[in-house]
C-alpha positions as CSV (number, residue, x, y, z in Angstrom):
1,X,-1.4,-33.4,86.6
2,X,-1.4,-32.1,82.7
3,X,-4.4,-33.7,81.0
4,X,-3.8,-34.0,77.0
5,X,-6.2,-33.5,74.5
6,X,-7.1,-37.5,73.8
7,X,-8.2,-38.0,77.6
8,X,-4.7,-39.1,79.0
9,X,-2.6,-36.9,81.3
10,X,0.8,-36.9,82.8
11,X,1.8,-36.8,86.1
12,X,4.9,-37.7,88.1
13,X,3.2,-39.6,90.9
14,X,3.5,-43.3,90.8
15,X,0.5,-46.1,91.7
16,X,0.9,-49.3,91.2
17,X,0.1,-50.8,87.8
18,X,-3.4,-52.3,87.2
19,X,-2.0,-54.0,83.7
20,X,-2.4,-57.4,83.2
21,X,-0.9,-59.6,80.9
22,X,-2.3,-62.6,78.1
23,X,-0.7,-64.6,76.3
24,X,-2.7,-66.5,73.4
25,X,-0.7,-68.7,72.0
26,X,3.1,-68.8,70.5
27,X,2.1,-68.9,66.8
28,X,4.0,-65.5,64.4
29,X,4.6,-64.3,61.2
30,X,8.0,-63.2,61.9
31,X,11.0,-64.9,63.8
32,X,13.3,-62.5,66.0
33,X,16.5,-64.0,66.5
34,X,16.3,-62.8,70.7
35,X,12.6,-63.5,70.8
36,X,12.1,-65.1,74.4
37,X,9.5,-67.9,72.6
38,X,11.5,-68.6,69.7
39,X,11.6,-72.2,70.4
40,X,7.7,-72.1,70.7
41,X,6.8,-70.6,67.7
42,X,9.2,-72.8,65.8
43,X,7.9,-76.1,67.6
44,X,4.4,-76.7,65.9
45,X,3.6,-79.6,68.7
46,X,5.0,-77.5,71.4
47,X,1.8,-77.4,74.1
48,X,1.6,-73.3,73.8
49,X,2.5,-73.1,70.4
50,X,-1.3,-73.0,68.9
51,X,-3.6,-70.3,69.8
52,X,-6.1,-70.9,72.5
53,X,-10.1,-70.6,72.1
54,X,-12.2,-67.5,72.7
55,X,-14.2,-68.8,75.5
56,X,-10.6,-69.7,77.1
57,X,-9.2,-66.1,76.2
58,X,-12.2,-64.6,77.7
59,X,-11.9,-66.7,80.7
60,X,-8.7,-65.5,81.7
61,X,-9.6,-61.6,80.9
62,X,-12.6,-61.9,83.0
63,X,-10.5,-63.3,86.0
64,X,-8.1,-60.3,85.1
65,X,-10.5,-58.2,85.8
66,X,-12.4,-59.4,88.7
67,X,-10.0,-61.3,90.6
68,X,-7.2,-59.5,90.5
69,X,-8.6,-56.2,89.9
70,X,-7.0,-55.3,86.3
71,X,-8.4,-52.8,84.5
72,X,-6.6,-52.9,81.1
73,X,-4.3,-55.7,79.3
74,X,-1.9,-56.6,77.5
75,X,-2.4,-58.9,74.5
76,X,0.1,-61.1,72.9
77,X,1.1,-64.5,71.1
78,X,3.1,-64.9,69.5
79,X,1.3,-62.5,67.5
80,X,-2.4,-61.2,68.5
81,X,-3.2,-59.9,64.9
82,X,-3.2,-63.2,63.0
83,X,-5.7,-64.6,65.7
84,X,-9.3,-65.1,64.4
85,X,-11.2,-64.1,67.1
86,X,-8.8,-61.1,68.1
87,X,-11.4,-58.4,67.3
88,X,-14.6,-60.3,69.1
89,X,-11.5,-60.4,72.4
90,X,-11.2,-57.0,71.8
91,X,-15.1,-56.2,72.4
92,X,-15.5,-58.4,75.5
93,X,-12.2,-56.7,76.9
94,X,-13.8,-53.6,76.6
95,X,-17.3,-54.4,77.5
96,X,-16.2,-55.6,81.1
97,X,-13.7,-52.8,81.7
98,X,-10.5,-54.3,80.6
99,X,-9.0,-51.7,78.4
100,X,-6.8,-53.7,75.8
101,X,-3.4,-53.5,74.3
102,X,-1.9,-55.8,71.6
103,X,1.7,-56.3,71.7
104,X,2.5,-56.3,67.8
105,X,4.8,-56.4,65.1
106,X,1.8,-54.6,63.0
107,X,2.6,-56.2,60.0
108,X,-0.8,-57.2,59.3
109,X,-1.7,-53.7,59.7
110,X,-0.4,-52.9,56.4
111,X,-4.4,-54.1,55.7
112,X,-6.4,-50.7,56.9
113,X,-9.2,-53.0,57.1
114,X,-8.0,-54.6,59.3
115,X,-6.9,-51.3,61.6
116,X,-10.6,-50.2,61.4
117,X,-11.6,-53.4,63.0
118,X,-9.8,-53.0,66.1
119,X,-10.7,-49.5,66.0
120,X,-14.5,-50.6,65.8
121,X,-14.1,-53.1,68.6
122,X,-12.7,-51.1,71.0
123,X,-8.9,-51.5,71.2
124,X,-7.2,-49.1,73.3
125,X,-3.7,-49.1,71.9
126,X,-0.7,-51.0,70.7
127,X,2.5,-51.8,71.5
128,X,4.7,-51.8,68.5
129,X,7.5,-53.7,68.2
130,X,10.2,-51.3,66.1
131,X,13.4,-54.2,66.4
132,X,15.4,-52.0,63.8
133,X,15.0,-49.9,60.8
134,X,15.1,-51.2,56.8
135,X,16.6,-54.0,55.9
136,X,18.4,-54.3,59.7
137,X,14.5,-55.0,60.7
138,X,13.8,-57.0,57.8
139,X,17.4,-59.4,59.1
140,X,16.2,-58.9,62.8
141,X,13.0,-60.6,62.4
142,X,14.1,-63.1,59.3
143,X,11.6,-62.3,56.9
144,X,12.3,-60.2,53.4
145,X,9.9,-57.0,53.1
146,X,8.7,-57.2,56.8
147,X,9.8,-53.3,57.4
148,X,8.2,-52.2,54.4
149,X,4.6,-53.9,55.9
150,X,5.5,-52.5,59.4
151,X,5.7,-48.7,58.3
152,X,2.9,-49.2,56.1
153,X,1.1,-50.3,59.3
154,X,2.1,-47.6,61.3
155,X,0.6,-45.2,58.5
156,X,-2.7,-46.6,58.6
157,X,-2.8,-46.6,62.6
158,X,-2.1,-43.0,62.1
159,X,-4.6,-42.4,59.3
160,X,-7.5,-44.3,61.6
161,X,-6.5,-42.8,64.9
162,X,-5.4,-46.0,67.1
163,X,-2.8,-44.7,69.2
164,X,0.3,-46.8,69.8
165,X,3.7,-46.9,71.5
166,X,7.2,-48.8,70.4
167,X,9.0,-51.5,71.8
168,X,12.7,-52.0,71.1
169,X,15.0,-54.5,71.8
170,X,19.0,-53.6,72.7
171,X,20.1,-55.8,70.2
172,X,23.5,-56.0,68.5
173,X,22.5,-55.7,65.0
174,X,20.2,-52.6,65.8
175,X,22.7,-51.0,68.3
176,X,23.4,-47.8,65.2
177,X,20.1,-47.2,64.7
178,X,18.8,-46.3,68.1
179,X,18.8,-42.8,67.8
180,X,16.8,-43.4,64.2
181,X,14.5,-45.1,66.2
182,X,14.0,-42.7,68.3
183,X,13.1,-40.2,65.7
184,X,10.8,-42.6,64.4
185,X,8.9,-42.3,67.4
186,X,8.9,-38.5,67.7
187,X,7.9,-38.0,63.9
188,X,5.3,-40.8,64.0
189,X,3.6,-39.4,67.2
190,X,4.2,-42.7,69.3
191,X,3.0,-41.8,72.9
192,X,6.5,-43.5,74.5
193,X,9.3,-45.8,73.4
194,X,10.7,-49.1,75.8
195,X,13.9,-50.0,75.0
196,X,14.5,-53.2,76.5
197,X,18.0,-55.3,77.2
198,X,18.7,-58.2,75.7
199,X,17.9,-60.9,78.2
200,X,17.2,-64.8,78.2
201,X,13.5,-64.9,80.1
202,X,12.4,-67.3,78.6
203,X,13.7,-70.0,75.4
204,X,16.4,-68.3,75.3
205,X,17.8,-70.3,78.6
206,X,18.5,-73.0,75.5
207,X,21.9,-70.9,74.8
208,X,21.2,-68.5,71.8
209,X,22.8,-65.3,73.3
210,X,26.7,-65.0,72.2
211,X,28.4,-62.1,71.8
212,X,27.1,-61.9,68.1
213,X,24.2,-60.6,68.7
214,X,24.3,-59.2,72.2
215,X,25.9,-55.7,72.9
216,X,28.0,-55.1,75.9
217,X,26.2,-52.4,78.4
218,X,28.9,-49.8,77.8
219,X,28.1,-49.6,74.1
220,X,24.7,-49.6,74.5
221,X,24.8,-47.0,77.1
222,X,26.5,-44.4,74.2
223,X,23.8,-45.0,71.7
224,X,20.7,-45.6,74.0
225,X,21.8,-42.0,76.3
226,X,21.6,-39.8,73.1
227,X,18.3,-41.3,71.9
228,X,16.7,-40.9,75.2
229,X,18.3,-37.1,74.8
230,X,16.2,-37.0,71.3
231,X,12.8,-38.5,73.1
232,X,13.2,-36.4,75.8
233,X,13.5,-33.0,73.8
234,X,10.3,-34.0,71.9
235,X,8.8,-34.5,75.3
236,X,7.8,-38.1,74.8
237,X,8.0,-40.6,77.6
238,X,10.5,-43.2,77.5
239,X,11.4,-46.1,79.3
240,X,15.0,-48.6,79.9
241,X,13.5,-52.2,81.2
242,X,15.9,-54.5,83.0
243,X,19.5,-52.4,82.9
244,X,21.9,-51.7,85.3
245,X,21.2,-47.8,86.7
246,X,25.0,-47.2,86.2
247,X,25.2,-48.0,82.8
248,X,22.9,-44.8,82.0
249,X,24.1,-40.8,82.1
250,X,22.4,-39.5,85.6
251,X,19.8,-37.4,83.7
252,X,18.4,-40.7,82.7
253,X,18.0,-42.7,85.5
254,X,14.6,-41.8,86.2
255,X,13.8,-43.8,82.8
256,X,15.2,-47.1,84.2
257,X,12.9,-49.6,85.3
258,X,14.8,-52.8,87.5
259,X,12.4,-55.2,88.3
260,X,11.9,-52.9,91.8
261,X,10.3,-50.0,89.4
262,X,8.2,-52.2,87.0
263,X,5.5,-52.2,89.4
264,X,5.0,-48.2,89.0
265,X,4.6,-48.2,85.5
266,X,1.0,-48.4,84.5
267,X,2.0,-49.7,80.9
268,X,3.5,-52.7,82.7
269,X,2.3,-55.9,84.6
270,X,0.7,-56.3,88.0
271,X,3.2,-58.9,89.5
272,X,0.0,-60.6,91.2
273,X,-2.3,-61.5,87.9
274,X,1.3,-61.8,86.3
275,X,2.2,-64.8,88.6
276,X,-0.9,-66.3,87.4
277,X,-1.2,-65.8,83.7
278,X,2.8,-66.9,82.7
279,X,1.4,-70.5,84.5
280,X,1.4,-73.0,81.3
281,X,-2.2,-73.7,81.5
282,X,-3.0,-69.9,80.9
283,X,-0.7,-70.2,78.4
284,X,-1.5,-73.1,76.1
285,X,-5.0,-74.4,74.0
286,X,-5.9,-77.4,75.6
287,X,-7.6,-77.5,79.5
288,X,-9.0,-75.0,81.4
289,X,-7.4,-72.1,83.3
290,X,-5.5,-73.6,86.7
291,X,-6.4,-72.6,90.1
292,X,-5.6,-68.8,91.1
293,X,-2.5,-68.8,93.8
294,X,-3.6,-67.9,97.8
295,X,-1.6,-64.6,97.2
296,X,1.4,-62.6,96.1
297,X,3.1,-62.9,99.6
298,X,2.6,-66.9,99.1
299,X,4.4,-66.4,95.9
300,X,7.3,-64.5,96.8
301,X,8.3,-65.8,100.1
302,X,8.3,-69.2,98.5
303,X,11.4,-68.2,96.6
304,X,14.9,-69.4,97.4
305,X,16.0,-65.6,97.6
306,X,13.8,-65.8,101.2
307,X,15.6,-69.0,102.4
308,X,16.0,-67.3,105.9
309,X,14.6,-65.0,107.9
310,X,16.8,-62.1,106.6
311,X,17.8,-61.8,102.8
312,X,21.1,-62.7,102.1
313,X,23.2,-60.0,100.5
314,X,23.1,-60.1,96.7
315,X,26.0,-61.4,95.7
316,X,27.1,-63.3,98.7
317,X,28.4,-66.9,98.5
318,X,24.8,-68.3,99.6
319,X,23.6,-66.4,96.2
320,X,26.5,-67.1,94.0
321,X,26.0,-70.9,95.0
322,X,22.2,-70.9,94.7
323,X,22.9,-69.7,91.2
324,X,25.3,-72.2,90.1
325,X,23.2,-75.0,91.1
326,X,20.5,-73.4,89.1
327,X,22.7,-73.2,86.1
328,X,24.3,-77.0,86.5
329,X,20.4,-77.9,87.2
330,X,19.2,-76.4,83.7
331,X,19.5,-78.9,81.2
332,X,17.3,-81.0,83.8
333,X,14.1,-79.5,84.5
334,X,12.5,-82.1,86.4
335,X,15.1,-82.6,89.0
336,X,15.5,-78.5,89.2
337,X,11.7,-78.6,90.4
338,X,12.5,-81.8,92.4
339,X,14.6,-80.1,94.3
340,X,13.0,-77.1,94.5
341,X,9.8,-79.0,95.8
342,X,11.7,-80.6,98.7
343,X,13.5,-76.9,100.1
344,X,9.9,-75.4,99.7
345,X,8.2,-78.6,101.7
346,X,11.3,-78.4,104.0
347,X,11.6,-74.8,104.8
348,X,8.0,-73.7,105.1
349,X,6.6,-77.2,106.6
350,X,3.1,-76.7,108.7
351,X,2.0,-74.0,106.7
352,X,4.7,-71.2,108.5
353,X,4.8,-69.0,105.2
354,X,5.9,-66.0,106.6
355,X,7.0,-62.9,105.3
356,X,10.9,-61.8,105.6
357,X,12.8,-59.0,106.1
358,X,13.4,-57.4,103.0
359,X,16.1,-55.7,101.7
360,X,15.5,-52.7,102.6
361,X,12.2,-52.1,104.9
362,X,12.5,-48.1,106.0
363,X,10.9,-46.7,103.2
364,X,7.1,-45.4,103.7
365,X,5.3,-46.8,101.1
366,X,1.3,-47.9,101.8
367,X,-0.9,-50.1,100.6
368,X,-3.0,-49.2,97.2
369,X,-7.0,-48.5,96.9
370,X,-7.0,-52.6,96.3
371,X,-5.5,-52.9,99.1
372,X,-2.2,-54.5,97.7
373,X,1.0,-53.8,99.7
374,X,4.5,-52.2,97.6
375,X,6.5,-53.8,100.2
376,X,5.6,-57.6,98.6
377,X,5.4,-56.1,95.0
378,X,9.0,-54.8,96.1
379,X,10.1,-58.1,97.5
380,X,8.8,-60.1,94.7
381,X,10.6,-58.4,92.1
382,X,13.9,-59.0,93.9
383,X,12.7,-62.9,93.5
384,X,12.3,-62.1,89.9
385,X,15.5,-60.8,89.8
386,X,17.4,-63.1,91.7
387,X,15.8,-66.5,91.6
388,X,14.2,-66.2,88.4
389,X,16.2,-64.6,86.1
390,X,20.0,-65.1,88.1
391,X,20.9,-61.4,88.2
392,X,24.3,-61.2,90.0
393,X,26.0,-58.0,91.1
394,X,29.8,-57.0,90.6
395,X,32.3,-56.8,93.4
396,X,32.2,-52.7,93.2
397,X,28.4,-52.9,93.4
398,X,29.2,-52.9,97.3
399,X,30.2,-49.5,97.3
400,X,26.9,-48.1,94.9
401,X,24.8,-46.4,97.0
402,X,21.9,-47.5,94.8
403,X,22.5,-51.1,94.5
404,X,19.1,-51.9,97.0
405,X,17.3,-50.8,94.7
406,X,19.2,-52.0,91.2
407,X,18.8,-55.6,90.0
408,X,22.7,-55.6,88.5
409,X,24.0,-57.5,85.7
410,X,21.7,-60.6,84.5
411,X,23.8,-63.9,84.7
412,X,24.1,-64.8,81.6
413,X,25.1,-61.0,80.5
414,X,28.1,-62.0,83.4
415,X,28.9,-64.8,81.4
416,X,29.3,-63.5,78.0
417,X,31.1,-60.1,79.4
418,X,31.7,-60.0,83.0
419,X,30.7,-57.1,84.7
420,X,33.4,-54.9,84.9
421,X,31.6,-51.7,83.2
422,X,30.0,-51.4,86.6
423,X,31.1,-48.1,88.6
424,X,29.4,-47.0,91.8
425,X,27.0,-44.8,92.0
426,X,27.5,-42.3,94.6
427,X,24.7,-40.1,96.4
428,X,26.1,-39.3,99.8
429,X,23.5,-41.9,101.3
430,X,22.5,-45.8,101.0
431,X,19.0,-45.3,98.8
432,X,16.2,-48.1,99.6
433,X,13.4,-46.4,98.4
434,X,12.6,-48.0,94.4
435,X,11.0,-44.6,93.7
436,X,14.0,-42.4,94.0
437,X,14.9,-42.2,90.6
438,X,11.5,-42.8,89.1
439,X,9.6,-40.5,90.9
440,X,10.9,-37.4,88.8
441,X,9.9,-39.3,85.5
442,X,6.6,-37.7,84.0
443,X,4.3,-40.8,82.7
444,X,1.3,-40.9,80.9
445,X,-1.5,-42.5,81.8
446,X,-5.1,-43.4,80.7
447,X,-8.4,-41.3,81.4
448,X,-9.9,-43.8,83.2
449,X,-7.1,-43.9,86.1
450,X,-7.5,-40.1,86.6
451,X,-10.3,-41.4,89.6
452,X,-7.1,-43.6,91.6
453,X,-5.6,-42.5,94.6
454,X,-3.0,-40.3,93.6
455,X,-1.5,-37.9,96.0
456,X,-0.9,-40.3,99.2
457,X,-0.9,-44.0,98.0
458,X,2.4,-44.1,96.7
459,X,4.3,-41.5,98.9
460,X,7.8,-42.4,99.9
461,X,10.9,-41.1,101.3
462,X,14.2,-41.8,100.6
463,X,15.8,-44.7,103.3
């Protein structure tokens, strides 16, 4: 471990994340064409369009904290800055051990008042979200003058010492400016950049991708491998959420985090509280917080993807059919979860939830000081994947030696492009282990964690 002057240190053993996630409502100054609550933010009636009470806010964090064993968050809207009470969340986050985040756009932090309050209250960091540079931001986001207030934001973070790191989406219009970005981040002193693909998690189902503003993988690949080349010469961490591990030069596949790797970052989500939180009721004003689930396991193995008591083969006709139902079932949410309601009923009747064979069940990985076991984490991302978000994998993915452990090419990506860019990646052996690449990536993490259990919890070997 290397321990930095601000209390953080580095270290290339991987945990699982204790990062939870809150959303308080989709209300924003700003409106990103890919944003994945767009619809939200625009519909003032829509039921999590308004932002939520304290007392409801701190009702969630507290069963963050205690239930599920988080120990920092991640604080969102829509946008957590123009939220009254976001400075007294702040305090109660910190009070009962929650270290918090807010994901921002940091426009309102062009106010150093406002910077000094969150510094006063406690916040831990933030998660900047640098969509593009000049007036490519200001037509990302839709609103004249927006860059101007995000740099001047970024100044005064600086100026009051309220570290942060950047978010960036692999958008079309930003695609020239990734290496800029990049630069940004190394003169700026941001502690690590995410670059995120372009994908439809959320409103964005309603059809807004096209091939105007989505790039294909191959291009991306040209521009995002020399800006990882700049952040990794400046030594600052960087991250590649939800692309296919082919798509990247080799020397930066230990920066790519599938669904399989998002567990082992600590700046990302535990999938357990996750499952919890994205439910509408955490999401929306009105009512209290629902009921907490029986467990992750009851989660995932209630998933189509785990319809037998081996996993079908990604890809495979049962996958490719489960996904165009899905797809012809879209426009009608009610009979989707009809449907859905009657497989679950019908294939785990009596209460005979069990788990299933996963992928890929050699690798040595053991359960965490909460006692939470990788092998369902690892299983419920491949749900994610597969039944949530309809990742598909080309016909040459057969021959990859990594494809266990890479979620492929999103479904609607497949749509738009194909997936033809994909070329096998070749090792000499069939990997299964979601740490292989990962494992060599130096993170940072926060001086609190330095007490977990690293140096035997997360131990693997390549299957």
């Amino acid at each position: 471990m290397h321990a930095d002057p601000d209390g953080t240190f580095r270290t290339r053993e991987k945990l699982l994340t204790r990062r939870g996630v809150l959303w308080l409502g989709q209300t924003c100054n700003l409106r990103c064409h890919f944003c994945y609550f767009l619809d939200r933010i625009e519909q003032k009636d829509h039921p999590e369009h308004p932002f939520m009470e304290l007392e409801k806010a701190k009702a969630i964090c507290h069963a963050l904290r205690f239930k599920y064993g988080n120990t920092s968050v991640d604080i969102q809207g829509g946008e957590p800055t123009i939220w009254r009470h976001i400075d007294e969340l702040v305090v109660y986050c910190r009070d009962i051990g929650l270290h918090p985040t807010l994901i921002t756009n940091a426009l309102a932090l062009a106010s150093v008042e406002k910077c000094r309050g969150l510094k006063a209250a406690g916040i831990r960091d933030l998660l900047i979200s640098v969509q593009g540079l000049g007036d490519v931001y200001d037509e990302i986001v839709g609103v004249r003058g927006a860059y101007a207030k995000q740099m001047q934001g970024i100044t005064n973070c600086i100026a009051v010492g309220i570290p942060f790191r950047f978010n960036c989406v692999l958008s079309l219009k930003a695609l020239p400016q990734y290496v800029d970005i990049a630069r940004l981040a190394v003169s700026t002193g941001a502690r690590a950049v995410n670059f995120l693909a372009f994908n439809p998690f959320e409103d964005q189902k309603t059809g807004k991708r096209s091939t105007v503003n989505v790039p294909r993988y191959g291009d991306v690949a040209h521009e995002l491998d020399k800006a990882l080349d700049v952040l990794a010469e400046a030594g600052v961490e960087a991250n590649v959420r939800y692309f296919p591990l082919c798509m990247v030069d080799e020397r930066h596949r230990k920066s790519v985090y599938d669904f399989q790797q998002l567990p082992y970052d600590p700046h990302e989500w535990d999938y357990d509280s996750w499952a919890w939180t994205t439910e509408q009721p955490q999401r929306m004003k009105w009512g209290p917080p629902s009921a907490h689930h029986a467990s992750l396991a009851a989660v995932t193995y209630g998933s189509w993807v785990f319809a037998s008591r081996v996993v079908g083969t990604p890809g495979s006709l049962r996958q490719r059919l489960r996904v165009r139902v899905g797809e012809t079932l879209r426009a009608y949410p009610a009979a989707r979860a009809t449907l859905k309601n009657v497989y679950h009923l019908l294939a785990y009747a009596g209460g005979s939830r069990r788990r299933t064979r996963p992928l890929a069940d050699d690798v040595a990985l053991v359960p965490d000081e909460l006692g939470r076991d990788p092998h369902v984490y690892r299983d419920n991302a491949i749900a994610r994947a597969q039944d949530h978000c309809h990742y598909q994998y080309a016909a040459r993915c057969d021959e990859c030696d990594v494809k266990a452990i890479c979620d492929g090419f999103h479904g609607d990506y497949v749509e738009l492009f194909g997936s033809d860019e994909a070329h096998p990646i070749r090792v000499g052996r069939k990997i299964s282990d979601p740490l292989h690449y990962i494992r060599e990536q130096v993170k940072i993490y926060e001086a609190g964690e330095v007490a977990r259990p690293f140096g035997g919890a997360a131990g693997a070997a390549d299957g």
